[in-house]
C-alpha positions in Angstrom: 11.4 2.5 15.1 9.4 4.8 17.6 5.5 4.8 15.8 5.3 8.2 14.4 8.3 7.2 11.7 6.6 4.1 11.3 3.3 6.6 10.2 5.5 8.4 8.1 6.9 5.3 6.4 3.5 3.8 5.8 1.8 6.7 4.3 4.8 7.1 1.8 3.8 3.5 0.9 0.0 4.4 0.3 1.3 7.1 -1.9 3.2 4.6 -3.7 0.3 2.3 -3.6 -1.2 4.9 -6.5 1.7 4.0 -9.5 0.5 -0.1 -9.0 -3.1 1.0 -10.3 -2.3 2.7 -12.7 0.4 0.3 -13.8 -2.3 -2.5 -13.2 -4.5 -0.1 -16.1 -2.2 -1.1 -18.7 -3.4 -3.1 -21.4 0.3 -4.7 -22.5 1.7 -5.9 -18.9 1.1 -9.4 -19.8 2.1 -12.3 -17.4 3.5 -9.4 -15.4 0.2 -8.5 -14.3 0.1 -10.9 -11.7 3.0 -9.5 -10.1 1.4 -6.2 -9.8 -2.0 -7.8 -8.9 -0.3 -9.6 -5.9 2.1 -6.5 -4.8 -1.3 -4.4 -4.6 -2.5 -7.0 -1.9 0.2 -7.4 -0.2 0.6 -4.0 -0.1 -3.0 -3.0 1.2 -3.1 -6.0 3.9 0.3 -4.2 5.2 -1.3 -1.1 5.7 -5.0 -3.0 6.8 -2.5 -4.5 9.4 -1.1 -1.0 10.3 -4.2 0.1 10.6 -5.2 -2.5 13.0 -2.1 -2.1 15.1 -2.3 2.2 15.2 -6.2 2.0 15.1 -5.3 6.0 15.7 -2.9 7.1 13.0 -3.9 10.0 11.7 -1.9 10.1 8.4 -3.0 6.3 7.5 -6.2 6.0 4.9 -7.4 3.3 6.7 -8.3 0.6 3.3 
């Protein structure tokens, strides 16, 4: 995967990353709210890591 798809993959996640708040903001998850809790950081130390590895990636928000 050459790095500009790899740019393009990674900023449809960070778009993505948008429906976990909100789903987070819902008062009647229940026990599931620790799933969502634990996909946000996984999901934000994937694109800190990104970030680290294409320090110039323009289309990355840099967390």
């Amino acid at each position: 995967m050459n790095p500009q798809t790899l740019q393009e993959q990674i900023a449809l996640v960070e778009t993505k990353r948008e429906f976990l708040v909100k789903l987070l903001e819902q008062p009647n998850l229940g026990t599931l709210r620790i799933d969502v809790n634990q996909a946000l950081e996984e999901l934000d130390e994937l694109i800190e890591e990104f970030n680290r590895t294409f320090p110039n990636s323009e289309g990355a928000s840099g967390l």
